[in-house]
C-alpha positions in Angstrom: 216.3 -58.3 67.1 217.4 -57.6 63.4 221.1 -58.6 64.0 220.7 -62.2 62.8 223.9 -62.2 61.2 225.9 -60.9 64.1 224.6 -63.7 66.5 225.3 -66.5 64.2 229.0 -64.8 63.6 229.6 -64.9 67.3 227.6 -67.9 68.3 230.0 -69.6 65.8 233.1 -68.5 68.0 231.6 -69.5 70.5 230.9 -73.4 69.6 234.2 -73.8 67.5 236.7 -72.2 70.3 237.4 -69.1 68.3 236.2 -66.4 70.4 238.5 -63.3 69.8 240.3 -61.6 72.8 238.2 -58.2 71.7 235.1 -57.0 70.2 234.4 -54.1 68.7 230.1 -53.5 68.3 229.6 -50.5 66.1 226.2 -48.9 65.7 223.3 -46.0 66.5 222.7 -45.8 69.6 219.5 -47.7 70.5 220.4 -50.1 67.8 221.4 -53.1 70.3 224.8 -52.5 70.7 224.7 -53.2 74.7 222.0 -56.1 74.7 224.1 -57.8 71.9 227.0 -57.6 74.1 225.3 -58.7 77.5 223.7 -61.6 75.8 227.4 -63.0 74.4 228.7 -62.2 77.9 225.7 -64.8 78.9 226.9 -67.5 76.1 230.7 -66.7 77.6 229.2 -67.2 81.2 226.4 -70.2 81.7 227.0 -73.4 82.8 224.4 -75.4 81.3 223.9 -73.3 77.8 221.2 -75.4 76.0 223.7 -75.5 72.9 226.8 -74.1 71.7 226.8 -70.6 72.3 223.0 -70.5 73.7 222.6 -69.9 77.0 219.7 -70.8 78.9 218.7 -67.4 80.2 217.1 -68.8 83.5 220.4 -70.1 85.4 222.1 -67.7 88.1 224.8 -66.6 86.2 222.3 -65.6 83.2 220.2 -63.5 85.0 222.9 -61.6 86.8 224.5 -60.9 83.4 221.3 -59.4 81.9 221.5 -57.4 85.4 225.2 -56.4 85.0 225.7 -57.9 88.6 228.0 -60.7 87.9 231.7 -60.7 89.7 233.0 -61.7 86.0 231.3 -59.0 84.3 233.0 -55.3 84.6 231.2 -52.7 83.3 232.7 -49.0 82.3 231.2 -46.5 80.9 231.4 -42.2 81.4 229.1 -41.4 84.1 227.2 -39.7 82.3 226.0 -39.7 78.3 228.4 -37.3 76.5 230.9 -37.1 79.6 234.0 -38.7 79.7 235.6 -42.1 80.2 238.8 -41.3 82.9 242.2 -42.9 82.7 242.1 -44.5 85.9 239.2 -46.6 85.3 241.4 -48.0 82.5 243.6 -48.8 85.0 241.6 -50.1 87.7 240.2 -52.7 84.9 244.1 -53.5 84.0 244.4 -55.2 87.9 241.0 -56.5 87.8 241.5 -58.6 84.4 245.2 -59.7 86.0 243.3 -62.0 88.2 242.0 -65.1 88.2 237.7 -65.1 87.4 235.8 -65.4 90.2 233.3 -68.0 88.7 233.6 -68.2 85.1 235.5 -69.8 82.6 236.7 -66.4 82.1 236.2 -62.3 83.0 234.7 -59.8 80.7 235.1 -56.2 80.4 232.3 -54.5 78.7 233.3 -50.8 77.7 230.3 -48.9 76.8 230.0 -45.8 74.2 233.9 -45.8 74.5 234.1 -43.0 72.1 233.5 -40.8 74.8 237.0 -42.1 76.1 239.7 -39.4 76.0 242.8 -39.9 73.6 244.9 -40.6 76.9 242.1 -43.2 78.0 242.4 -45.4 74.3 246.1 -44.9 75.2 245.8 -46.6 78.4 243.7 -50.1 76.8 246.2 -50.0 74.2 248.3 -52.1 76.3 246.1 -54.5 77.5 244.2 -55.0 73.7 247.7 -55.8 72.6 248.7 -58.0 75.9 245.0 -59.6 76.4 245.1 -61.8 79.8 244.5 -65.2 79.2 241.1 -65.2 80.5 239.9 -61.9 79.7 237.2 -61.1 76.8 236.7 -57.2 76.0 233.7 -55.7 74.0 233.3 -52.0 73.4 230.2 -50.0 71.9 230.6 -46.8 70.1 228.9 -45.1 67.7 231.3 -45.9 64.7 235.1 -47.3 64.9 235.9 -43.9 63.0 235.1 -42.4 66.2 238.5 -44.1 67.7 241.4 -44.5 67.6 242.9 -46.8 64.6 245.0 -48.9 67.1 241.9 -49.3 69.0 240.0 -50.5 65.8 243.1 -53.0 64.3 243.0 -55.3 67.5 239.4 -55.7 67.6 236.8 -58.1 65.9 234.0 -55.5 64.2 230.7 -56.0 63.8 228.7 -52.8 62.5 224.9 -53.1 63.6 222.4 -51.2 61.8 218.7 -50.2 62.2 215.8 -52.7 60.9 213.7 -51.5 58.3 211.0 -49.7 59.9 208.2 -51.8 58.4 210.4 -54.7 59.3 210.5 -53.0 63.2 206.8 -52.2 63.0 205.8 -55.9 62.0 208.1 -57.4 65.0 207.0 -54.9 67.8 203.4 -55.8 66.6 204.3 -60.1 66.2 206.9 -60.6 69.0 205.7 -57.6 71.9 202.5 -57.5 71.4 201.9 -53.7 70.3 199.2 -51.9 68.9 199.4 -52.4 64.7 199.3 -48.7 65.0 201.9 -47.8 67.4 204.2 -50.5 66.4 203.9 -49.1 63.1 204.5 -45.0 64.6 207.5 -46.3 66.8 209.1 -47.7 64.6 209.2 -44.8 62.2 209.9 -42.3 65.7 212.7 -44.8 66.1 214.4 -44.5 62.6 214.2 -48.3 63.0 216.4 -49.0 66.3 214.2 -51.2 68.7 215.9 -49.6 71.6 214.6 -46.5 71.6 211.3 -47.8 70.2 210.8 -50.1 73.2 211.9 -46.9 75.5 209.6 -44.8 73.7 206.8 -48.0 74.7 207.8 -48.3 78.3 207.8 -44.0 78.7 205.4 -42.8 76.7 206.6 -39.5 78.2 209.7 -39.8 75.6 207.4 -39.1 72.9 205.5 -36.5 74.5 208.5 -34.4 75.3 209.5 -35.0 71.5 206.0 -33.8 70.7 206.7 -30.5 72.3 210.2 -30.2 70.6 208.3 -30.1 67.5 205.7 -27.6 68.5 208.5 -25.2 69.8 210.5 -25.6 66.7 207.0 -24.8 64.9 206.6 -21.9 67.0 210.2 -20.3 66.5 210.1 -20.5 62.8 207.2 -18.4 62.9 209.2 -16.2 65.5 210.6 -12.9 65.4 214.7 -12.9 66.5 213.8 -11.3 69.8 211.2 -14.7 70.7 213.6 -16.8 69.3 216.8 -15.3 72.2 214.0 -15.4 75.4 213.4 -19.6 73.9 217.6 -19.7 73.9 217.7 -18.3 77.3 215.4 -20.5 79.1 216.0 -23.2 76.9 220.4 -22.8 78.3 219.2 -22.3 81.9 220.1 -24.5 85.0 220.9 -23.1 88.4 223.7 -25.3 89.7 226.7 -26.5 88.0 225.8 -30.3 88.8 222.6 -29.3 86.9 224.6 -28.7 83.4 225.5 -32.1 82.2 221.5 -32.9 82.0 220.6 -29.6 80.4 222.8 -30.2 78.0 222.0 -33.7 77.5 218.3 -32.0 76.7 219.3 -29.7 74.4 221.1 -32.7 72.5 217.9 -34.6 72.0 216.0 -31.2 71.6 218.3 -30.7 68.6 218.0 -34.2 67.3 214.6 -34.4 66.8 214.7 -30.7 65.1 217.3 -32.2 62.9 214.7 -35.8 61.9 212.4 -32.9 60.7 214.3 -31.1 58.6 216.1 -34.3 57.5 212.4 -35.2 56.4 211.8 -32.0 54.6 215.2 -33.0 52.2 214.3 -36.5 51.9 210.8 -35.6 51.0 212.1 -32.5 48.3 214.8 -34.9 46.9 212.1 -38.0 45.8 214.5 -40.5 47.8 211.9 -43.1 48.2 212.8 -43.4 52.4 210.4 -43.7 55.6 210.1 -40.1 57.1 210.3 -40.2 60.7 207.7 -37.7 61.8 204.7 -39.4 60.3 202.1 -36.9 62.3 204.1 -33.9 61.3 203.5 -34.5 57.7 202.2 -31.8 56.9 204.5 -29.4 58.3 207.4 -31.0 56.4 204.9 -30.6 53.2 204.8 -27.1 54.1 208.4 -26.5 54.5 209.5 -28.1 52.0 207.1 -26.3 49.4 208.1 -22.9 50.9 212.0 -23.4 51.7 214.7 -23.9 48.8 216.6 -27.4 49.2 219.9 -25.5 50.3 218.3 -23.8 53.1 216.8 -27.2 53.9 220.4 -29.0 53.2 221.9 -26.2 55.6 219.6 -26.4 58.5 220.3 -30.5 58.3 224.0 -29.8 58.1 223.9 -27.0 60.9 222.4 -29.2 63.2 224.6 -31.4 63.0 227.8 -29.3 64.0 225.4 -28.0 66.6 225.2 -31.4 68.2 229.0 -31.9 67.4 230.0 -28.7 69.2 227.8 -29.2 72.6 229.8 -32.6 72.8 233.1 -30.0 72.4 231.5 -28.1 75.6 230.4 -25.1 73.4 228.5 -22.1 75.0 224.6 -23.8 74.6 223.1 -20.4 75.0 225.3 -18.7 72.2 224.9 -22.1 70.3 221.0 -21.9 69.9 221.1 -17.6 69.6 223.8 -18.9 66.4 220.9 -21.2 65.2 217.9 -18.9 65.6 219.8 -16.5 63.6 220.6 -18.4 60.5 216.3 -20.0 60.6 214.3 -18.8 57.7 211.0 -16.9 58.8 208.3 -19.6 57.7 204.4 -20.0 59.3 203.3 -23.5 59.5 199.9 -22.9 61.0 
């Protein structure tokens, strides 16, 4: 949905027998990048496609694509979101790719959010990007192909993916799913346009009431003295087993994110940039803030956010990390 272009480029590879030995989908995440990828694998897989480069989507090998169960299909990605790809799954892919596929015309190695590989772990496809088997199609997600390597980037076919429009997202979640006028029209602004996390945001409406409560926290510690803002940074950093880190600090991440759509709201609204603000129900707090904060302290917050997010990926202390934020917020009632 919204990447017209991009299926016609590769459903054009597909029926003139120029598929490339490596792909490269760039992109938000949410934006498509993996159900681009899995329905290409499909083209590349079916055995009765009901035209060049469409596959029929009912057949055996179809479905097990779309369920990343196929023999053909290898799938790597960290283990978890903002861990890290290892080496030897590199390597283990190396022998699998070396053999003959088990059913298809070919085997296809689909590399997901591969910026969280190591510099050793680009190292280690290096060799096989540049030596491709002779029946062996890779495709790799990331966020951006500045977040790799170049040598990575210069042996790989890039297509950049980027958000719909939201009224354009709001229209087809209201035409083609079936939603609510309404919500379509909320989702797709919640969304910043990427279907995927609109339809996750449909299918768990939870999603958006946990991002409500970011918002009323962040409401509440603006008003905050520094000594209610340190207890929230506590509890907010806390987990009592070390197997319990990586998903309190995949928490924080989003918590931050959707702090950062709301001050990115505030600048879009003081600068007159004519743009879809994300939080439509928290208009009037951003109304607020941005009447009662100067643009550079707006600017900053944005900006700060951002190297927040940055530095939790770098394994920065989160409880120092948000006592650093509360610090550096201005004092501001919204209520």
């Amino acid at each position: 949905m919204g990447h017209d272009w991009a299926v016609n480029l590769l459903r054009q590879h597909l029926s003139r027998g120029e598929v490339r030995h490596a792909y490269l989908l760039c992109g938000a995440p949410g934006v498509g990048r993996r159900t681009l990828a899995l329905r290409f694998a499909q083209a590349l897989f079916c055995p009765q496609p009901t035209a060049p480069g469409e596959p029929c989507g009912v057949c055996r090998a179809c479905q097990q694509t779309l369920n990343m169960q196929f023999p053909d299909l290898h799938l790597l990605s960290a283990e978890t979101v903002g861990g890290s790809l290892r080496v030897d799954t590199i390597r283990e892919l190396q022998r699998s790719l070396s053999l003959a596929p088990f059913q298809a015309p070919c085997r296809v190695a689909l590399l997901l959010r591969f910026e969280e590989a190591t510099e050793s772990t680009q190292n280690a496809l290096l060799k096989t990007l540049e030596e491709a088997p002779e029946r062996a199609i890779l495709i790799l997600t990331a966020v951006s192909p500045e977040s790799l390597l170049p040598t990575i980037t210069s042996r790989c076919e890039i297509l950049r993916l980027r958000p719909m429009g939201v009224e354009a997202l709001g229209a087809a979640l209201h035409q083609q799913r079936g939603l609510p006028a309404e919500e379509a029209r909320r989702l797709a602004h919640l969304s910043s346009g990427r279907v995927g996390v609109a339809l996750q945001m449909h299918a768990q409406p939870e999603l958006v009431e946990k991002r409500r409560a970011y918002l009323d926290d962040l409401r509440m510690l603006l008003g905050a003295p520094h000594r209610d803002r340190f207890t929230y940074a506590k509890k907010a950093a806390e987990y009592s087993r070390p197997d319990q880190r990586s998903g309190m600090v995949e928490e924080l991440r989003r918590r931050l994110e959707v702090w950062q759509s709301l001050w990115r709201d505030v600048m879009l609204l003081q600068s007159g940039v004519e743009l879809p603000l994300v939080n439509l129900d928290d208009r009037g707090a951003v109304e607020r803030l941005a009447q009662q904060c100067p643009a550079a302290e707006v600017a900053a917050r944005v900006r700060e956010l951002e190297e927040a997010q940055d530095a939790l990926d770098a394994n920065a202390n989160p409880r120092l990390l948000f006592e650093n934020l509360a610090l550096n917020w201005p004092r501001v009632v919204l209520d």
